[in-house]
C-alpha positions in Angstrom: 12.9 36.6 135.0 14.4 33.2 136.2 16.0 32.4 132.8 18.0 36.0 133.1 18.7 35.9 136.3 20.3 32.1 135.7 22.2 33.6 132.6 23.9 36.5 134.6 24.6 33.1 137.2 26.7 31.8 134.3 30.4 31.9 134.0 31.5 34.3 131.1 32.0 32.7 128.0 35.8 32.5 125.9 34.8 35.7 124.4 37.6 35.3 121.8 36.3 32.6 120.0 32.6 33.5 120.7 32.8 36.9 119.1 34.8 36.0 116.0 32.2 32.5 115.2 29.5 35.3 116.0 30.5 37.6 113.6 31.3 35.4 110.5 27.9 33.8 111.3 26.0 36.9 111.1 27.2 37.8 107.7 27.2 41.5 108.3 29.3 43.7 109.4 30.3 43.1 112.7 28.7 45.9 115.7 29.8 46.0 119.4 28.4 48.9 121.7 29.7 50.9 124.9 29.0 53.3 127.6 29.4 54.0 130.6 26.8 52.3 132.9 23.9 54.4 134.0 24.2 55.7 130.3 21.3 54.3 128.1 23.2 50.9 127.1 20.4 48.6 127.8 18.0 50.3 125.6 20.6 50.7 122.8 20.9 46.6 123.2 17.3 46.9 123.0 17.0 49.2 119.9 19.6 47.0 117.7 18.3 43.9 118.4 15.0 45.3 117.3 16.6 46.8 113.8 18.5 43.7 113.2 21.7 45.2 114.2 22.5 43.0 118.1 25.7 44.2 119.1 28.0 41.1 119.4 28.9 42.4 123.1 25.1 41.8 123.9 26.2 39.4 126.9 28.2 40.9 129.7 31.5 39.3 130.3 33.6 40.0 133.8 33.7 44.0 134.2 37.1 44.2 133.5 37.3 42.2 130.3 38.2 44.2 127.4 34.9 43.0 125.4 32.7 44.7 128.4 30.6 47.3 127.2 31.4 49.6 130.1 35.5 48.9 130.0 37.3 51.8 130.4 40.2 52.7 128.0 41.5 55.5 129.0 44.4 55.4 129.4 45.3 57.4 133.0 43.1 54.6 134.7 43.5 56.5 138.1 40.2 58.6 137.1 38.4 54.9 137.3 36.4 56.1 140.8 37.2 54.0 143.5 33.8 52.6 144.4 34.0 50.2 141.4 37.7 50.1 140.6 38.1 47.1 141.9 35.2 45.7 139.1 35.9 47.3 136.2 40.3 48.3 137.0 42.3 47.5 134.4 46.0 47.8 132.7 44.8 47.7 128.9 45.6 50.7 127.0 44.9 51.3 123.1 46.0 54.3 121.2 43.7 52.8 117.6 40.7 51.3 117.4 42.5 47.8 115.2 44.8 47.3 118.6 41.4 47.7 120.5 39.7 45.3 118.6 43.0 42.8 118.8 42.7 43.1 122.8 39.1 43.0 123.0 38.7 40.0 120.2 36.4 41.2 118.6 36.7 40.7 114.4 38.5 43.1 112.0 37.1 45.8 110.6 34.6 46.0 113.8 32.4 49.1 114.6 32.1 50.8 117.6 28.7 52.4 118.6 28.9 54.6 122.0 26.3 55.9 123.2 26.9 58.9 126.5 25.0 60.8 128.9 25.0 64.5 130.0 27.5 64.8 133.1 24.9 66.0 135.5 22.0 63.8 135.1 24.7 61.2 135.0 26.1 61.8 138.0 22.6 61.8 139.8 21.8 58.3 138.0 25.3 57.1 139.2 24.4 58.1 142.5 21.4 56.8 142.8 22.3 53.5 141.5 24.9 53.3 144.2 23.0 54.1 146.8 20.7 51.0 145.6 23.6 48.5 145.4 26.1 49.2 148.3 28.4 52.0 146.8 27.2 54.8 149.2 26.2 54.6 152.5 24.2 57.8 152.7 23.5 60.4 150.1 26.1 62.6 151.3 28.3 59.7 150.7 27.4 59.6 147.2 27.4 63.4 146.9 31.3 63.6 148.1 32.1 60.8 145.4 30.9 63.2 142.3 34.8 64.5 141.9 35.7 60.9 141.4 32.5 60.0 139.4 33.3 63.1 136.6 36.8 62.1 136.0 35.4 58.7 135.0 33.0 60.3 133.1 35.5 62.4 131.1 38.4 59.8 130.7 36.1 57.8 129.3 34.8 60.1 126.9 37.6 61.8 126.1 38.9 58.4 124.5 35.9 57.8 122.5 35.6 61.3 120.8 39.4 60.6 120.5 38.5 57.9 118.0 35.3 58.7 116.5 37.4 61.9 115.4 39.8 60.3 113.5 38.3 57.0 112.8 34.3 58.2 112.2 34.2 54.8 109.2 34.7 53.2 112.7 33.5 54.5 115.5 30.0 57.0 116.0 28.6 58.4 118.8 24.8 58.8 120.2 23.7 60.8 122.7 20.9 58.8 125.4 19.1 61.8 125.1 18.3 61.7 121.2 18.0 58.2 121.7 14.5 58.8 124.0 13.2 60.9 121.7 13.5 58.5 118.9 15.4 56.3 116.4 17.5 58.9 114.0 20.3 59.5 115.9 20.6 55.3 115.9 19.6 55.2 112.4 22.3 58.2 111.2 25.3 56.3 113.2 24.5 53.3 112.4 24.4 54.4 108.1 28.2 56.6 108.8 29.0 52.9 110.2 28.0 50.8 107.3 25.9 49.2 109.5 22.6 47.2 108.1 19.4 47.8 109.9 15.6 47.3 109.0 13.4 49.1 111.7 10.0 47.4 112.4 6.9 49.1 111.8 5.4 50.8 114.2 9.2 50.8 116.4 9.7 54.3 117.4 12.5 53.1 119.7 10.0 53.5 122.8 10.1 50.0 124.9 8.0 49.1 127.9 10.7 49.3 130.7 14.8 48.6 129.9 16.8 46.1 132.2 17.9 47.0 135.4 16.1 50.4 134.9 12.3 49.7 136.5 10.3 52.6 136.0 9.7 52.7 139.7 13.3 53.0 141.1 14.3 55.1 143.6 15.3 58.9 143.1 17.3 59.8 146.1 19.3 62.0 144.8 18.1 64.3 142.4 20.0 66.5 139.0 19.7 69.6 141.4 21.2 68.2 143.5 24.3 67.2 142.0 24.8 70.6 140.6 24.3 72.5 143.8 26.9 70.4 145.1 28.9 70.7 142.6 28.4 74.3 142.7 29.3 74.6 146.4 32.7 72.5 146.1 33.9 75.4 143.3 33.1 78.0 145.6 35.1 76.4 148.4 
């Protein structure tokens, strides 16, 4: 516990020139993941490292660099909500996944693994986790912020599909979901990506308890009730 929470003390690294020596290192092809936070991306770390596939965004950089996991590329960056736009705000905007990869520095010919979350119980993880850190005052704080929270949740999206659509040798998609209920929606992307992988015996993609998600966090604010709130703001 010290040694990570020293790690996360640490300055973030000249990404540039970290990822590209990481990448001709590892002598395969070269992975980075995303998602939004709240989304599964700690136990999708988790699962690659375990199949021999760690993404070479495994280390957080500042929120708003472009090698961040959770970096939003959309491109109408007013749907960023406001409770973290100041963290993760940001003016870069790529329209293919090579001028992505130029901005973000990560090596040529990189794959993109994204991995989302249904909107709902999104929402409810999001406002949770903001009632734990400072985001929210109350819970009816964090209940007026879902408007704000789904645009994010759909800009972000929309440009991933964008490019798995047309670039699918490039970029896949997983769903947090599948991912809990094993490894074959990780295996399946990471085979359209090209990706090598070798999964332990006995690794079902189960681990004990993911980073910054303890088993025994609090729920103020549960999936019902996000959508009866969202339910009562359309009937308004």
């Amino acid at each position: 516990m010290f040694l990570a929470s020293l790690i996360r003390r640490l300055p973030a690294p000249p990404l540039n020139g970290l990822i590209r020596l990481k990448g001709r290192l590892a002598g395969r092809t070269p992975l980075v993941h995303h998602g939004l936070q709240r989304s599964g991306t700690n136990h999708l770390n988790l699962c690659l490292a375990r199949l021999g596939a760690r993404p070479l965004n495994s280390f957080d950089p500042a929120r708003d660099h472009p090698s961040h996991k959770h970096f939003r590329w959309q491109q109408d960056k007013s749907t960023i909500a406001t409770v973290y736009r100041r963290q993760y705000g940001n003016d870069e905007v790529a329209d293919e996944v090579e001028t992505l990869d130029r901005l973000a520095g990560f090596p040529p010919g990189c794959r993109h693994l994204v991995i989302v979350k249904a909107l709902e119980p999104w929402l409810a993880s999001m406002c949770n986790w903001g009632l734990g850190c400072g985001w929210f005052d109350s819970k009816d704080q964090a209940l007026a912020a879902l408007p704000e929270l789904a645009a994010d949740h759909a800009g972000f999206h929309a440009f991933w599909e964008r490019l798995a659509a047309s670039r699918p040798d490039r970029v896949a998609i997983i769903d947090s979901a599948d991912l809990q209920t094993g490894l074959e929606c990780l295996t399946k992307a990471l085979t359209q990506l090209g990706v090598g992988f070798h999964v332990p015996a006995g690794f079902d993609g189960r681990v004990r308890e993911v980073p910054m998600s303890p088993r025994r966090r609090a729920q103020l604010v549960s999936v019902d009730e996000v959508r009866n709130a969202r339910a009562a703001r359309e009937l308004r």
